[in-house]
N, C-alpha and C positions, 0 to 999 in steps of 0.2 A: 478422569479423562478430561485433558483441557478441550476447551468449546472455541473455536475463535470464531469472530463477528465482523463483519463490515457494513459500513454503512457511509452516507452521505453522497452516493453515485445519484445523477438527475439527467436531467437536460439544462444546458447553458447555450448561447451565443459563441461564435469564434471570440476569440480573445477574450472573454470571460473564466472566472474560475468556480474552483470547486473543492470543497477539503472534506476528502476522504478520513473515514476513522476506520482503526482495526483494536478490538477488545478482545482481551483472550484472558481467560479465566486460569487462576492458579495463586499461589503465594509465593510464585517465584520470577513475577512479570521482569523486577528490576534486570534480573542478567538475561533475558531472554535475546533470541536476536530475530529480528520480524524485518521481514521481507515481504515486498508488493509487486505484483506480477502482473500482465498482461498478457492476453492473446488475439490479435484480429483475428480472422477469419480466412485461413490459406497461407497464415506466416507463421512464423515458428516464435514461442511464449519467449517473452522478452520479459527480463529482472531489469524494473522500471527504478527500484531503491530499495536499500537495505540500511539497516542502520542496528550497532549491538548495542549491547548492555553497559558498554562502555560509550555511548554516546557517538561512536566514529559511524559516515555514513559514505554512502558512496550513490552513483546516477548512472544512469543510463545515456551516452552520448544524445540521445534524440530529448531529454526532456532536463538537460542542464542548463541551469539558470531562470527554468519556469517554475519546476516542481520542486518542493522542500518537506524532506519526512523528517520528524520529530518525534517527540514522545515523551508523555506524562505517568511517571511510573506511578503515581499514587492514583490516578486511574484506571491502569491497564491497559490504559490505551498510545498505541502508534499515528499521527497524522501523517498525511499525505497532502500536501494543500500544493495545486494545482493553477496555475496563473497562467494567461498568456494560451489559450486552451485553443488547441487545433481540430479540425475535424479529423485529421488522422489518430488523433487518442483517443477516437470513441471504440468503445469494446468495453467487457469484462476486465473489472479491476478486483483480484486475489492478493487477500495477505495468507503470509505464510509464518508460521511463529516456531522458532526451537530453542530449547532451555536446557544449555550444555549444562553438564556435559554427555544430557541424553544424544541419543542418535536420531531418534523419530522428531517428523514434521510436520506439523499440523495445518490443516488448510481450511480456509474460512468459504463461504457457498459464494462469494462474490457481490460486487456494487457495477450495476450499469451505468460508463459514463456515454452520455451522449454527447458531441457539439455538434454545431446545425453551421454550416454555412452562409 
């Protein structure tokens, strides 16, 4: 059963950052493809970045050119590092991890981010 993990969610200042981590457990991290999600509260869960196995990555119109997801395959781990931080990005931040060519998607408990105006 993979596990996945997030961490690094706090409180910061407007335009302050923050670099989320997502660990997921397996011997199969390098091709996985791990996705990070969002949802306020009354809108609809928004795919903030994703990035595969092969390195390619993609954004979300509202956080390009702030946020940059990465990832260290000899740790397991996916970053998210967050710059330029708004008070509309406060909420719940989910990774989500899949390891074609299964079908199932694993989903980590969540990181609170907060900014404070």
């Amino acid at each position: 059963q993979v596990q996945v993990v997030e961490s690094g969610g706090g409180l910061v200042q407007t335009g302050g950052s923050l670099r989320l981590s997502c660990t997921a457990s397996g011997d199969r991290f390098s091709i996985a493809i791990i996705q990070w999600y969002r949802q306020v509260p009354g809108k609809q869960r928004e795919l903030v970045a994703v990035i595969t196995g092969a390195g390619s990555t993609n954004y979300a119109d509202s956080v390009k050119g702030r946020f940059t997801i990465s990832r260290d395959n000899a740790k397991n781990t996916v970053y998210l590092q967050m710059n330029s931080l708004k008070p509309e990005d406060t909420t719940e931040y989910y990774c989500k991890a899949n390891f074609p060519p299964r079908v199932m998607w694993y989903w980590g408990q969540g990181t609170l981010v907060t900014v404070s105006s």
